[in-house]
C-alpha positions in Angstrom: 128.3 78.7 84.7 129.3 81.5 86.5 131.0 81.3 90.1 129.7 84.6 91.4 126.2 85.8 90.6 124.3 89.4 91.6 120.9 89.4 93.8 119.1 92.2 94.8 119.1 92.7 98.5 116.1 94.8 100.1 117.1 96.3 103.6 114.5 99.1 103.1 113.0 102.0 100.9 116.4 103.7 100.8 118.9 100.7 101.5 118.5 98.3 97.9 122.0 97.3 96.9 122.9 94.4 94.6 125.1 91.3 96.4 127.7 89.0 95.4 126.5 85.1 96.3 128.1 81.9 94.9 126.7 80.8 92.0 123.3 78.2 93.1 123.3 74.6 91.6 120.3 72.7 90.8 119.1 70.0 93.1 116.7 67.2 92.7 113.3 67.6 91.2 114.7 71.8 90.3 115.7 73.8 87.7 118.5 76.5 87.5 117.1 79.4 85.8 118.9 82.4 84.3 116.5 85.7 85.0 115.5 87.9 82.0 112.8 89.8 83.5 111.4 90.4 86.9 108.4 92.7 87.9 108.2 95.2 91.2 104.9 94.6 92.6 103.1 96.5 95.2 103.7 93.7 97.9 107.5 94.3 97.0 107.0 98.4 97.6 104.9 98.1 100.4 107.7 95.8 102.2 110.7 97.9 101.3 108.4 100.5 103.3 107.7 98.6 106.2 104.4 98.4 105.6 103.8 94.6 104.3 101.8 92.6 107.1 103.4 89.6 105.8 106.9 90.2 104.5 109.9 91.5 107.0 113.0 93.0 106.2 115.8 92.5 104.7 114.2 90.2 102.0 115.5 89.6 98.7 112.7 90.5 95.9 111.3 88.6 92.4 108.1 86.7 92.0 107.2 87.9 88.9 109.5 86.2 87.2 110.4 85.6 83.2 114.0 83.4 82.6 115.5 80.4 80.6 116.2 77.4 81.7 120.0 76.9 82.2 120.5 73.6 83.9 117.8 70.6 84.9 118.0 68.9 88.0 116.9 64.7 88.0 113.5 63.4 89.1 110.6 64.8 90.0 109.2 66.3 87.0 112.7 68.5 86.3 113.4 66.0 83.5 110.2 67.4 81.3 112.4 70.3 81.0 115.7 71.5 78.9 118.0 74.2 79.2 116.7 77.3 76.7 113.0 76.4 77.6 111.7 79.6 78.4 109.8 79.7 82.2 107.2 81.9 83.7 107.4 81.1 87.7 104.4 80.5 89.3 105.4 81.8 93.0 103.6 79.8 95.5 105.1 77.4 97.6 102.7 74.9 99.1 103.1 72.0 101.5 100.2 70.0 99.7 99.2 67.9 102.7 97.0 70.8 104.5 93.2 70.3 104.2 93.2 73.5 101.4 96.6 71.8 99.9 94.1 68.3 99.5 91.2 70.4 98.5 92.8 72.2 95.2 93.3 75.7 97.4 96.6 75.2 97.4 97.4 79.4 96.8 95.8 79.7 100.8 98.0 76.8 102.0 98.6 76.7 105.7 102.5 76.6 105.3 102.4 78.7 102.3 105.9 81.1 101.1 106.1 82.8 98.3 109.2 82.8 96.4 110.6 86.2 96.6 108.7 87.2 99.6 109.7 84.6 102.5 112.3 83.2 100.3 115.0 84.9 98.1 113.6 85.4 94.7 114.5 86.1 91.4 115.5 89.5 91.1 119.4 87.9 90.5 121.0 86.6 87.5 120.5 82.8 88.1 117.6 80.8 90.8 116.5 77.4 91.7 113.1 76.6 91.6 111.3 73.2 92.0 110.2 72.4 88.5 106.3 72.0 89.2 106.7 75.9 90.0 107.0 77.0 86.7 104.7 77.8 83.3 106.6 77.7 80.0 106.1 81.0 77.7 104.0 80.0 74.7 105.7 80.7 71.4 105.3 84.3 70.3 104.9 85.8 73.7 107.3 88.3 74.4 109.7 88.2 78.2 107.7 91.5 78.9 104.4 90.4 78.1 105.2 87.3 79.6 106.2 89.2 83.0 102.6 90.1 83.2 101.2 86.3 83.5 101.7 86.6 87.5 100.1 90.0 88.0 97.1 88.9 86.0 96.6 85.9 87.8 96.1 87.8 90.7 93.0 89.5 89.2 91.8 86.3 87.4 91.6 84.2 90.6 89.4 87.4 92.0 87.3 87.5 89.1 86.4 83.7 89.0 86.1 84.0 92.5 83.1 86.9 92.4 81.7 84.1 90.2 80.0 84.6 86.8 79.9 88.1 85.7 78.0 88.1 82.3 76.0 90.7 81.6 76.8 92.4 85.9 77.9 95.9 86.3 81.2 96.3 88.3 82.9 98.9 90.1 87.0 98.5 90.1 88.4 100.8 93.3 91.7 101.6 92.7 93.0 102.0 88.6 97.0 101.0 89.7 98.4 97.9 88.2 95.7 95.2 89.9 93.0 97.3 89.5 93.6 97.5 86.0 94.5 93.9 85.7 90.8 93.4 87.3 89.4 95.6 84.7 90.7 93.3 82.2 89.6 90.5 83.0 86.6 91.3 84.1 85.9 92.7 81.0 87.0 89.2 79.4 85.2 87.2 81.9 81.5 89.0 80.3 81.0 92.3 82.8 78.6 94.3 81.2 79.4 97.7 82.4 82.7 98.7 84.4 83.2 101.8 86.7 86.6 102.7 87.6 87.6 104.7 90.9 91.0 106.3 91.5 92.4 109.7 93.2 94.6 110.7 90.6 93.2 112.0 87.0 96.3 110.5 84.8 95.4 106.6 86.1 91.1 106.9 85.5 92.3 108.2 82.0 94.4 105.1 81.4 91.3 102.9 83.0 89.5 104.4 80.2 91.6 104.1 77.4 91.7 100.5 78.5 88.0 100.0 78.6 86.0 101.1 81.2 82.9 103.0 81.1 83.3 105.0 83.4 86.2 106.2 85.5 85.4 108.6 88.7 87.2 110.8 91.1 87.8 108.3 94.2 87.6 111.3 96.8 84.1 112.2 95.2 81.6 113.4 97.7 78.7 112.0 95.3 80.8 109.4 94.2 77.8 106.7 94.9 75.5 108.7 92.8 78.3 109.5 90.1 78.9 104.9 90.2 74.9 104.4 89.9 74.5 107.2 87.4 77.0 105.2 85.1 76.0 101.8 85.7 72.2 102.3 85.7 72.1 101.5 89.4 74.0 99.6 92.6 77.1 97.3 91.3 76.9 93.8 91.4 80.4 93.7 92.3 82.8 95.2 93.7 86.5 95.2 93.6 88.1 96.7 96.7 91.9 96.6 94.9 93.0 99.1 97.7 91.7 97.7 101.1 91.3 100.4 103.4 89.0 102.1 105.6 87.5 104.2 103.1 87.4 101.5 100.6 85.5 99.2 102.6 83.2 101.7 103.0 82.6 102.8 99.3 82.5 99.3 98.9 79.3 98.7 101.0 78.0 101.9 99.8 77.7 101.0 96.1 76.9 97.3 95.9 73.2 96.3 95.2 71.8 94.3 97.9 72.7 90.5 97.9 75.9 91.4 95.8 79.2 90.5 96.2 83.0 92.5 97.8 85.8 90.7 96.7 88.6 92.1 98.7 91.7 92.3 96.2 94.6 94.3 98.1 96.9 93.8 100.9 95.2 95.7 103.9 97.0 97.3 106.4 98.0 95.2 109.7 95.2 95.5 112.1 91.5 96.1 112.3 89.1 98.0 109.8 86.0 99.0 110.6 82.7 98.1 108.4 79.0 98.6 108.8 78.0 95.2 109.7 74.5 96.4 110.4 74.5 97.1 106.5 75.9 93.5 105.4 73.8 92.1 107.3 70.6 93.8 106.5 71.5 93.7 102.6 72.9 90.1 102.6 76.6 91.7 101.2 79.2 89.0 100.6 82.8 90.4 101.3 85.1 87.7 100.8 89.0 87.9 100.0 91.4 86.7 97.8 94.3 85.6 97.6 97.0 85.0 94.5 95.8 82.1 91.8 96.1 78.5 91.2 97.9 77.0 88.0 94.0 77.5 86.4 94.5 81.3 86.6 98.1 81.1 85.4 96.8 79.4 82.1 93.7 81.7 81.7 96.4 84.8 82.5 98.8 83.2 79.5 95.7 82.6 77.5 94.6 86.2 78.3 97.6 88.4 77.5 98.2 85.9 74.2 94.7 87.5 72.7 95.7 90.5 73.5 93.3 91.6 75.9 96.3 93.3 78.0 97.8 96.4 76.6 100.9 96.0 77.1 102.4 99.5 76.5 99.7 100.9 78.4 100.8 98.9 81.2 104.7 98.3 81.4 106.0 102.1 81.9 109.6 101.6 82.5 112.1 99.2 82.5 115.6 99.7 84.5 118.7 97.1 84.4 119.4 95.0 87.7 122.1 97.0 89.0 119.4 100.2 88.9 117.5 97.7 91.5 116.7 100.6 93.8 115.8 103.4 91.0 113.2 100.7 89.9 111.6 100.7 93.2 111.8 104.2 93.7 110.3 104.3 90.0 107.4 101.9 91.1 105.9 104.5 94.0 105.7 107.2 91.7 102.0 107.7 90.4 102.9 108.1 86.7 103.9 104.3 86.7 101.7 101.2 86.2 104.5 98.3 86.2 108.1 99.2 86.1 110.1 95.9 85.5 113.7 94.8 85.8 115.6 93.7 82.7 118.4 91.0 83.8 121.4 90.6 81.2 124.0 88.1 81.2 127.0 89.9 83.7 
């Protein structure tokens, strides 16, 4: 094992540099894990930005994270695992005595962290992780398709959440890397029809050529009329994957009455007004989400094993660790979906 390992250290937009930190050991009930690939998410953008309501700087990135077991701590479930086995991390850490811990909602713990986020993650060449943490990649899955478990997840836990979709219309706001994920699997999970809303002409294009039956300007002045035009009426569902003023209010504005808002993306730190005369008066459910439970991490496997999840269509660049920052530059550029990082041994 190496003495001296790189991590990628987040001081801001502008400040990503790559560190020198002892090499970490394994300790009871973990496992050491070299890194192979790692995703930049939008919660990682939106913190190197300032903008995360629940992540402060300097923080040290990688929950989507692909590796190999290198070495296997004792006890506690490490033991089911050997060095080579290939890992997918599932992210959340949990206290599991909290009422939602005891209750199976263990991804809205009342400790929660997230591993990357409030703890260093695993944008570095070698982590610990406790070994309940982690998913092994089935045989055949690529790393890079398997660096797309944890951003699916997020999507499946809002999907089961909006409860059972067979044969509903949908509308998807928002056609960036959750919004598509959402697409998929509400596609999987039995939606009927599918609308897609997004500012930018490139990204309803790709919502298309992934499956949806209609993909509309966001900034539409008709775009309520456009929505029911294309799904024969009011959505069932709605999918607010951007979670923002104007959202919201889309939202409200082209659900049937008595349907259902699942709110999908990190809002913005403060209040947002909504017509509460209008979800009251139409019974609306808005309800929020928030990441998955080891259920959606074996329905995201499951998913992206059949195929539903084009890949390609999806992962739109790749840079090496030491090009840290140029992914996350790379990452707020519209053209890209999911940029990863690519870790090789040093």
């Amino acid at each position: 094992m190496p003495q001296q390992i790189r991590r990628v250290l987040v001081r801001s937009i502008d400040d990503i540099t790559v560190e020198q930190i002892p090499a970490p050991v394994a300790g009871d009930g973990e496992l050491l894990v070299r890194t192979t690939v790692v995703g930049v998410c939008g919660s990682d953008t939106h913190a190197a930005l300032g903008h995360h309501p629940f992540m402060s700087l300097p923080y040290r990135p990688g929950h989507e994270a692909v590796g190999v077991v290198a070495a296997v701590g004792t006890g506690n479930g490490a033991e089911a695992f050997a060095p080579g086995d290939r890992v997918i991390i599932e992210p959340n850490l949990f206290c599991g005595q909290c009422p939602q811990c005891r209750s199976g909602r263990y991804n809205i713990c009342q400790e929660l962290k997230v591993f990357g986020c409030q703890t260093p993650g695993a944008m570095t060449d070698l982590f610990t992780i406790p070994a309940d943490r982690v998913h092994r990649v089935p045989e055949g899955m690529t790393d890079i398709e398997a660096a797309l478990v944890e951003p699916l997840a997020t999507p499946v836990h809002a999907v089961a959440k909006s409860g059972d979709l067979t044969g509903r219309s949908v509308v998807v706001l928002g056609a960036g890397p959750i919004g598509l994920f959402v697409l998929a699997a509400a596609r999987q999970a039995g939606a009927a029809k599918i609308a897609v809303t997004d500012l930018l002409p490139d990204k309803r294009d790709r919502a298309l050529r992934l499956g949806a039956d209609a993909a509309l300007p966001a900034d539409a002045p008709d775009l309520t009329a456009q929505a029911h035009a294309a799904l024969g009426g009011p959505a069932d569902v709605i999918f607010d994957c951007v979670a923002r003023e104007q959202s919201m209010a889309q939202a409200i504005d082209l659900v049937t009455k008595g349907g259902t808002i699942i709110v999908v993306g990190v809002g913005a730190a403060g209040t947002t007004p909504i017509r509460l005369d209008l979800v009251q008066d139409r019974e609306i459910r808005i309800e929020g989400t928030l990441m998955y439970t080891a259920d959606d991490y074996r329905t995201a496997i499951s998913l992206i094993a059949s195929g539903a999840v084009d890949t390609d269509e999806i992962v739109t660049a790749t840079f090496p660790l030491e090009e840290a920052a140029k992914a996350f530059t790379a990452s707020l550029a519209p053209e890209h979906v999911k940029v990863l990082v690519t870790v090789d041994v040093p």
